[in-house]
PQR file with spaces between the fields and no chain letter, atoms N, CA, C, O and H, PARSE charges and radii, in Angstrom:
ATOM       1  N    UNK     1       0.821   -1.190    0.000 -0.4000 1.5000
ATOM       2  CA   UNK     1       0.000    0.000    0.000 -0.0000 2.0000
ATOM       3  C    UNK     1       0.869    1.259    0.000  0.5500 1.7000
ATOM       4  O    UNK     1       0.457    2.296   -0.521 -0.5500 1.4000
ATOM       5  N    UNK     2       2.056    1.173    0.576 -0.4000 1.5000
ATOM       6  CA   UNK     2       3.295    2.711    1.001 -0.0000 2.0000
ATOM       7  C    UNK     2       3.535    2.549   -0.650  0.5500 1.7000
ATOM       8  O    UNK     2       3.948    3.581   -1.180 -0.5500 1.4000
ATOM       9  H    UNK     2       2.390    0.331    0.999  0.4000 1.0000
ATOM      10  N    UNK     3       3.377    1.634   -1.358 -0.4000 1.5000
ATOM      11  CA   UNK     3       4.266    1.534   -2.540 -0.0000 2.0000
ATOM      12  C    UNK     3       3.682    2.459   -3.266  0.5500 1.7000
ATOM      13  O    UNK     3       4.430    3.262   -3.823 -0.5500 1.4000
ATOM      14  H    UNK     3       3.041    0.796   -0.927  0.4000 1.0000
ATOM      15  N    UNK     4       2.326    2.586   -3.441 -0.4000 1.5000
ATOM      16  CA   UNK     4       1.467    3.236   -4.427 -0.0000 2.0000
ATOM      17  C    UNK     4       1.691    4.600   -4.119  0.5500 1.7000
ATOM      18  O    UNK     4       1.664    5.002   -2.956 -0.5500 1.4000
ATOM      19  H    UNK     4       1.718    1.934   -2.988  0.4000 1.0000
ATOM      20  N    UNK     5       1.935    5.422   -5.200 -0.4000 1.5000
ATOM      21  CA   UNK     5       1.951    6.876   -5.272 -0.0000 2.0000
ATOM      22  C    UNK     5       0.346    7.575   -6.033  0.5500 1.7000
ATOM      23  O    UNK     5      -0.327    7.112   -6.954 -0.5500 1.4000
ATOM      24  H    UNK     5       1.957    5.096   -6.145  0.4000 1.0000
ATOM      25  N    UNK     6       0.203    8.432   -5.469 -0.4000 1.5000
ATOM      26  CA   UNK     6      -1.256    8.797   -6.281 -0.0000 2.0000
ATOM      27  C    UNK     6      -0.676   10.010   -7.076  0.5500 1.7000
ATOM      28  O    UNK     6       0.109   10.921   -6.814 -0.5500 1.4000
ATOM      29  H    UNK     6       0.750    8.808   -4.720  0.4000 1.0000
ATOM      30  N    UNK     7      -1.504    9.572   -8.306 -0.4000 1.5000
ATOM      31  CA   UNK     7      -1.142   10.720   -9.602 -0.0000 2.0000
ATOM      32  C    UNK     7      -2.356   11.658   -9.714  0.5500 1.7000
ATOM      33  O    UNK     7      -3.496   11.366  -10.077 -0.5500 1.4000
ATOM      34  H    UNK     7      -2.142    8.832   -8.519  0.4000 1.0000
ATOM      35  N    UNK     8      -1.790   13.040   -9.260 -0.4000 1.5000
ATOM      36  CA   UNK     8      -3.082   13.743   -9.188 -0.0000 2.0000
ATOM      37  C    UNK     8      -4.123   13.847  -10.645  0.5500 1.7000
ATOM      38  O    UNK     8      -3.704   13.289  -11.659 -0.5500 1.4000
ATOM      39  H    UNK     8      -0.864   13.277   -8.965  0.4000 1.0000
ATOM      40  N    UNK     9      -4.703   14.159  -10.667 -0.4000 1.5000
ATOM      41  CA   UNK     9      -5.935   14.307  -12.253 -0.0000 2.0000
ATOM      42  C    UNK     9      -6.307   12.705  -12.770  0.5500 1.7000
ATOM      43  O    UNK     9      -6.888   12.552  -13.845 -0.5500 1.4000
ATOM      44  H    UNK     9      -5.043   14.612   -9.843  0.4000 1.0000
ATOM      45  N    UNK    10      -6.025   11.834  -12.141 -0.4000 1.5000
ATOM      46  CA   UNK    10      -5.714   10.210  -12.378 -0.0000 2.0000
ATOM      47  C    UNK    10      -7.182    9.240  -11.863  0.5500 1.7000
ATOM      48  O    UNK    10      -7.413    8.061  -12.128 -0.5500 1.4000
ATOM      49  H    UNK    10      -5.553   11.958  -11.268  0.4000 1.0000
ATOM      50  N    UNK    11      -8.051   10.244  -11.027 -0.4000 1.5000
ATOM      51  CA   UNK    11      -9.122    9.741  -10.633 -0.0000 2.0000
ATOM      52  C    UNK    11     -10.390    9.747  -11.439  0.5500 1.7000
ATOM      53  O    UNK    11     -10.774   10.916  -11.482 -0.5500 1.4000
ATOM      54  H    UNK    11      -7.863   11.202  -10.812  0.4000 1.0000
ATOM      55  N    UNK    12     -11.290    8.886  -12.159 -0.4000 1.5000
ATOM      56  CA   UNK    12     -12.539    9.468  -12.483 -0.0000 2.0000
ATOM      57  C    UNK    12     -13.588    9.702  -11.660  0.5500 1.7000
ATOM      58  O    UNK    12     -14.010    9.049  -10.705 -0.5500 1.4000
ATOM      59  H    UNK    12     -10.979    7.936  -12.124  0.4000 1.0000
ATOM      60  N    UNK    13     -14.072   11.033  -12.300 -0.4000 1.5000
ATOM      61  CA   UNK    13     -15.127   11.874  -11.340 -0.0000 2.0000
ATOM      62  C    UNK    13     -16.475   12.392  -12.189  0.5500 1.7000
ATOM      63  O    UNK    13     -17.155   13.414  -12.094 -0.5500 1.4000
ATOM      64  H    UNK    13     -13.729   11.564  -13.075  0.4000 1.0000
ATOM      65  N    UNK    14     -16.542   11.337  -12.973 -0.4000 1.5000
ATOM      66  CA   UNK    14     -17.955   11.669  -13.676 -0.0000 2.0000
ATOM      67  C    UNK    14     -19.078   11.318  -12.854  0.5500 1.7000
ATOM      68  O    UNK    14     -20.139   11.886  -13.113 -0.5500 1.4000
ATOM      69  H    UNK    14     -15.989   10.507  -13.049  0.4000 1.0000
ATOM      70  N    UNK    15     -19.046   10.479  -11.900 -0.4000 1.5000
ATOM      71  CA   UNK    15     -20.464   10.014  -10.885 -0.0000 2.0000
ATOM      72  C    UNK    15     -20.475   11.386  -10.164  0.5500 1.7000
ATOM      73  O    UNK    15     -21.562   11.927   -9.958 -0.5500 1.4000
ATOM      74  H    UNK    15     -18.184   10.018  -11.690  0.4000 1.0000
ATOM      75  N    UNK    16     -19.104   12.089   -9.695 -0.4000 1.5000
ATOM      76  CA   UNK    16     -19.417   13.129   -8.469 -0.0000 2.0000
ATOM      77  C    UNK    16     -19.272   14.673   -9.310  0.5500 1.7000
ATOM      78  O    UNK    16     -19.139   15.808   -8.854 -0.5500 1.4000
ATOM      79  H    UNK    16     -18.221   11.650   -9.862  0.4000 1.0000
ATOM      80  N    UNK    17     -19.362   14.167  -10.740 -0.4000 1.5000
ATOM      81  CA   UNK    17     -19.825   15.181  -11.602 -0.0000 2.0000
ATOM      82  C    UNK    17     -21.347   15.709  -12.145  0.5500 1.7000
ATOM      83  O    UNK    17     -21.831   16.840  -12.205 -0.5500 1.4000
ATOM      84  H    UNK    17     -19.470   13.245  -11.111  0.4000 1.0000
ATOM      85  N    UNK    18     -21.883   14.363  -12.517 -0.4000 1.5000
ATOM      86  CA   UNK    18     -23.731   14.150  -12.545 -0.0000 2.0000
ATOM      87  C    UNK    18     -23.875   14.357  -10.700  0.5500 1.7000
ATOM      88  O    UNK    18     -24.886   15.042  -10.543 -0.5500 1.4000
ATOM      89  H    UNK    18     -21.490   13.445  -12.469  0.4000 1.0000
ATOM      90  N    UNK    19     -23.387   14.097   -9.609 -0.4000 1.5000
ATOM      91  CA   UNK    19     -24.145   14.662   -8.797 -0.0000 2.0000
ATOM      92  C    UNK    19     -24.356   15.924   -8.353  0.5500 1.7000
ATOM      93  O    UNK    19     -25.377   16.444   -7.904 -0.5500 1.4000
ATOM      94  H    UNK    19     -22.566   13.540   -9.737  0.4000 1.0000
ATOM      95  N    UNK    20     -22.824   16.528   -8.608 -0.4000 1.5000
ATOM      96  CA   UNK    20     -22.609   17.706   -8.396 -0.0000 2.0000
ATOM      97  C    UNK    20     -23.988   18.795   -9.629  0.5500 1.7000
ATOM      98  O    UNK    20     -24.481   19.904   -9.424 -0.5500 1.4000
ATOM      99  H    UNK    20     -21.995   16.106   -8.973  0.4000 1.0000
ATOM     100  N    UNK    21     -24.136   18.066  -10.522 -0.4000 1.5000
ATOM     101  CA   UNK    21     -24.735   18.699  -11.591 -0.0000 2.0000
ATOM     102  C    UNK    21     -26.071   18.990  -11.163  0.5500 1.7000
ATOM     103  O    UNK    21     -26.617   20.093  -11.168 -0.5500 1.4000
ATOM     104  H    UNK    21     -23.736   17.165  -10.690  0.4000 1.0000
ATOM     105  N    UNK    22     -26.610   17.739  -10.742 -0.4000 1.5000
ATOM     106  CA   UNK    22     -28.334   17.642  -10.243 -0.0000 2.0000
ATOM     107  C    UNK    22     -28.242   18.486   -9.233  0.5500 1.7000
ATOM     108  O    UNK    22     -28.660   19.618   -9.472 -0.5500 1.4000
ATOM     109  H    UNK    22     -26.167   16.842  -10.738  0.4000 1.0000
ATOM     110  N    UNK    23     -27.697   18.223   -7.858 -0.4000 1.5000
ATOM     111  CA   UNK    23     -27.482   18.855   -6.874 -0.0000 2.0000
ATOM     112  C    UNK    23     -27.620   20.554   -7.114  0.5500 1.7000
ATOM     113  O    UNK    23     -28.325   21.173   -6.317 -0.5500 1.4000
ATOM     114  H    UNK    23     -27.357   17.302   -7.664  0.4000 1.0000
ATOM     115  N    UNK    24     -26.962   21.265   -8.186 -0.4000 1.5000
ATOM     116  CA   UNK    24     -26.996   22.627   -8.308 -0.0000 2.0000
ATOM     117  C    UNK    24     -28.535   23.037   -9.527  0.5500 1.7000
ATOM     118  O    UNK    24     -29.066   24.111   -9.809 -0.5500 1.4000
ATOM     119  H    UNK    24     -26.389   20.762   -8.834  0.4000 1.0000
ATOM     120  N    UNK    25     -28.740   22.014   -9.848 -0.4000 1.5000
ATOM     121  CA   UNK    25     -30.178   22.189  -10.797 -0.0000 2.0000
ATOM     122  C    UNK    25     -31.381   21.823   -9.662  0.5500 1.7000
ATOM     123  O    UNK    25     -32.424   22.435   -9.891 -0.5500 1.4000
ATOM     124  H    UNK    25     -28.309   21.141   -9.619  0.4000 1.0000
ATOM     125  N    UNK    26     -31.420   20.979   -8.539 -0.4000 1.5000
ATOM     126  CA   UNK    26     -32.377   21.012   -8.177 -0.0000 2.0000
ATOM     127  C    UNK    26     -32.005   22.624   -7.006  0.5500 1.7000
ATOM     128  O    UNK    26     -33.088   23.139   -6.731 -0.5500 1.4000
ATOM     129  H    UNK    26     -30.572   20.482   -8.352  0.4000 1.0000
ATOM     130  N    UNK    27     -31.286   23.094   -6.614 -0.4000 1.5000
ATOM     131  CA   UNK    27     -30.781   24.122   -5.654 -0.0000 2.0000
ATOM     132  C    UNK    27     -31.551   25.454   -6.391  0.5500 1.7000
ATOM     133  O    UNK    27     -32.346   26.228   -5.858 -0.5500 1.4000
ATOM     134  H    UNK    27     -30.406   22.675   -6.837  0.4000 1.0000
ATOM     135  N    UNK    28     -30.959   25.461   -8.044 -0.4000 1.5000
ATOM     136  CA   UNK    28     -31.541   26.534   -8.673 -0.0000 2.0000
ATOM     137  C    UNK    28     -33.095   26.611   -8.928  0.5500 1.7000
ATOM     138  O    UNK    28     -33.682   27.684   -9.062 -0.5500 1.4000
ATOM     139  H    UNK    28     -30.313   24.832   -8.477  0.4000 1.0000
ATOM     140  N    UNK    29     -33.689   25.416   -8.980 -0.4000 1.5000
ATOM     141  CA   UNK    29     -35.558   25.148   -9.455 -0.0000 2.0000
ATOM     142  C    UNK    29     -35.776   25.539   -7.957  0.5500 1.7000
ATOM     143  O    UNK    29     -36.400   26.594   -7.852 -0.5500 1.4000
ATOM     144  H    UNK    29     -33.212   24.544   -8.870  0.4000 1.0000
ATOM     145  N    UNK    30     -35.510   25.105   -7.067 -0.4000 1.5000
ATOM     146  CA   UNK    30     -35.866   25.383   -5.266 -0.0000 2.0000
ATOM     147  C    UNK    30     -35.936   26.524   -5.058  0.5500 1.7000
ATOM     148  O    UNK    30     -36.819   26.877   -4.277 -0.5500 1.4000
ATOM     149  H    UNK    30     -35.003   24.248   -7.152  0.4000 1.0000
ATOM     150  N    UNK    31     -34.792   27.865   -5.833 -0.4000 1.5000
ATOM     151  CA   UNK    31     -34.717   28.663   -5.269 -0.0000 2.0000
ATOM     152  C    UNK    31     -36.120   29.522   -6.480  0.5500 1.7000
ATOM     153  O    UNK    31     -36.702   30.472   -5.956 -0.5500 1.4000
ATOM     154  H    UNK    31     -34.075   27.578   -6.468  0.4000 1.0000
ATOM     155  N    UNK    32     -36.364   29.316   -7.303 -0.4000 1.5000
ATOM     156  CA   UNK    32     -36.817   30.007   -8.336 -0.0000 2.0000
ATOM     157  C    UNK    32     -38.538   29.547   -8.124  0.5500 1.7000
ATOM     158  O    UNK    32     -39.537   30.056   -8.634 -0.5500 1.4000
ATOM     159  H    UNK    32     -35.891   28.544   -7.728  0.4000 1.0000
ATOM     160  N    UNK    33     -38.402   28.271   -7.073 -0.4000 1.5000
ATOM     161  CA   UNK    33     -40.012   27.779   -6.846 -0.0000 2.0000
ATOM     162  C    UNK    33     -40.540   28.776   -5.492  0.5500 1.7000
ATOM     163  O    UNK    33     -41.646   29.182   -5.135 -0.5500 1.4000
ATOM     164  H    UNK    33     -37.591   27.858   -6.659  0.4000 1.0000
ATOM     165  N    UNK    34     -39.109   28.934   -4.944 -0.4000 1.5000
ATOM     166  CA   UNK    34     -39.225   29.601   -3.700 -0.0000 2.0000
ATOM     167  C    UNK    34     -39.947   31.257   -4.079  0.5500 1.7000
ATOM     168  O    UNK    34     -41.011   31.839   -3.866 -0.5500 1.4000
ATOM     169  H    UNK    34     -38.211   28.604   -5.233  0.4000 1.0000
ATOM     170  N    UNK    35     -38.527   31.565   -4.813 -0.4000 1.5000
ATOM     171  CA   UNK    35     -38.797   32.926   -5.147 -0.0000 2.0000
ATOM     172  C    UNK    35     -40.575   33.272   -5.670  0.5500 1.7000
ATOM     173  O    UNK    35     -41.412   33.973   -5.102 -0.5500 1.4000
ATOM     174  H    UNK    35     -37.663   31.092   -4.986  0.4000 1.0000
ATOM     175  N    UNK    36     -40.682   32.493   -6.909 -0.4000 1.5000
ATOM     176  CA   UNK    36     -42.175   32.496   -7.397 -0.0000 2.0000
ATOM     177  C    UNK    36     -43.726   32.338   -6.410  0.5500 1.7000
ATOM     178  O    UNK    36     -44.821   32.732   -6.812 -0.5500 1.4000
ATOM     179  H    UNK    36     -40.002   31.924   -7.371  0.4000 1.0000
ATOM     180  N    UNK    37     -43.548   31.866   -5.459 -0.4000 1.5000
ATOM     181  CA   UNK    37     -44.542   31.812   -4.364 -0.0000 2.0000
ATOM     182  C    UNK    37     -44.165   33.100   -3.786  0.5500 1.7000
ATOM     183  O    UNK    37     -44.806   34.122   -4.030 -0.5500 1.4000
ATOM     184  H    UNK    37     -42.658   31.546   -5.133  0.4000 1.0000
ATOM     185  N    UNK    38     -43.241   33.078   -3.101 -0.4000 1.5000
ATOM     186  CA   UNK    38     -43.124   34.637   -2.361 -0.0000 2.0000
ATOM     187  C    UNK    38     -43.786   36.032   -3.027  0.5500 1.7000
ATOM     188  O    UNK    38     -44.485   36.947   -2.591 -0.5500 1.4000
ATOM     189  H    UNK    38     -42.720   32.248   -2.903  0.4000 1.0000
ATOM     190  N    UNK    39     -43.029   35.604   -4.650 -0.4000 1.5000
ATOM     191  CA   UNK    39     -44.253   36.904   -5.287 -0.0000 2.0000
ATOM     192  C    UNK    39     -45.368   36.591   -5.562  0.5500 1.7000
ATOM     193  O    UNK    39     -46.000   37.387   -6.256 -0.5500 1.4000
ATOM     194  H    UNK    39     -42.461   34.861   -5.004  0.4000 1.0000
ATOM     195  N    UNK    40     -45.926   35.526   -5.196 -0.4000 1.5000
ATOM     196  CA   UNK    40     -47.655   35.019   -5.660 -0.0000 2.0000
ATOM     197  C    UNK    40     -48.347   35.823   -4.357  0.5500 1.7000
ATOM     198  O    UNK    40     -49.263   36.646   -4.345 -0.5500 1.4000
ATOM     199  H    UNK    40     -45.413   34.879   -4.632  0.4000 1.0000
ATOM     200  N    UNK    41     -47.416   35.165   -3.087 -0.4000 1.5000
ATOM     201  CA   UNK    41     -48.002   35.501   -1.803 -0.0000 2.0000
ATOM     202  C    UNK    41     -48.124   36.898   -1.731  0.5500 1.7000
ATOM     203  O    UNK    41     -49.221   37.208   -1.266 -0.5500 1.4000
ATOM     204  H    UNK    41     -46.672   34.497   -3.097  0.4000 1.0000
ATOM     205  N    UNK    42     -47.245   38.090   -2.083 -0.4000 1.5000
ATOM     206  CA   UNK    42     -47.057   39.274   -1.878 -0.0000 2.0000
ATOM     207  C    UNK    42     -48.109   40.011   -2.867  0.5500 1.7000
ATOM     208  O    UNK    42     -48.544   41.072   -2.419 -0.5500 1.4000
ATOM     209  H    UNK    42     -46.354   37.839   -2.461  0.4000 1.0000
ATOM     210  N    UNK    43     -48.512   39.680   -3.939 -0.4000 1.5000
ATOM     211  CA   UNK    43     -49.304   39.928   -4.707 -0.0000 2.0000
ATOM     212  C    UNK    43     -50.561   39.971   -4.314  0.5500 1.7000
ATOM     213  O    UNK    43     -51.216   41.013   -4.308 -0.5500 1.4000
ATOM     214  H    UNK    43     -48.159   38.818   -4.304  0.4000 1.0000
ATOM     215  N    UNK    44     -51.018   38.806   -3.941 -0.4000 1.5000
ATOM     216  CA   UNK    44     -52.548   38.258   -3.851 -0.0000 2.0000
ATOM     217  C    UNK    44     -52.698   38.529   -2.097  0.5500 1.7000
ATOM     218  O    UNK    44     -53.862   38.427   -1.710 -0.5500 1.4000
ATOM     219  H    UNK    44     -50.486   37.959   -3.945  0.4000 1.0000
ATOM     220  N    UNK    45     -51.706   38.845   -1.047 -0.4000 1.5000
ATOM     221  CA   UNK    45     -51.989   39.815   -0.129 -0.0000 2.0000
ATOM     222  C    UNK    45     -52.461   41.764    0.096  0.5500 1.7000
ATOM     223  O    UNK    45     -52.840   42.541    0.971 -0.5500 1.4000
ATOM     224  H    UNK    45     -50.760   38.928   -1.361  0.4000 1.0000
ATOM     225  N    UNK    46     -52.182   41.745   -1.031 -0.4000 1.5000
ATOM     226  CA   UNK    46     -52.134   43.277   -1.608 -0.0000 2.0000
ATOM     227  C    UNK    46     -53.527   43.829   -1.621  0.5500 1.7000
ATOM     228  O    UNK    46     -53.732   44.976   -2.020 -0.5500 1.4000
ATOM     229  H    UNK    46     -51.874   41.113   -1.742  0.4000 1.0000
């Protein structure tokens, strides 16, 4: 195991690439579902 040297850029990271991906697409729809009620609510309180 001491023998092995790790070569940096040498890892694949396409799984923690599609998660990273969804992860910031569902963050952005959340914030834009969020935002859109807040102005429904502010509206139709008026």
């Amino acid at each position: 195991m001491a023998d092995q040297e790790h070569e940096h850029g040498s890892m694949n990271i396409k799984t923690q690439e599609k998660t990273f991906e969804g992860f910031i697409r569902m963050v952005t729809w959340g914030a834009g579902i969020s935002i859109a009620i807040l102005i429904f609510l502010a509206l139709s309180n008026s």
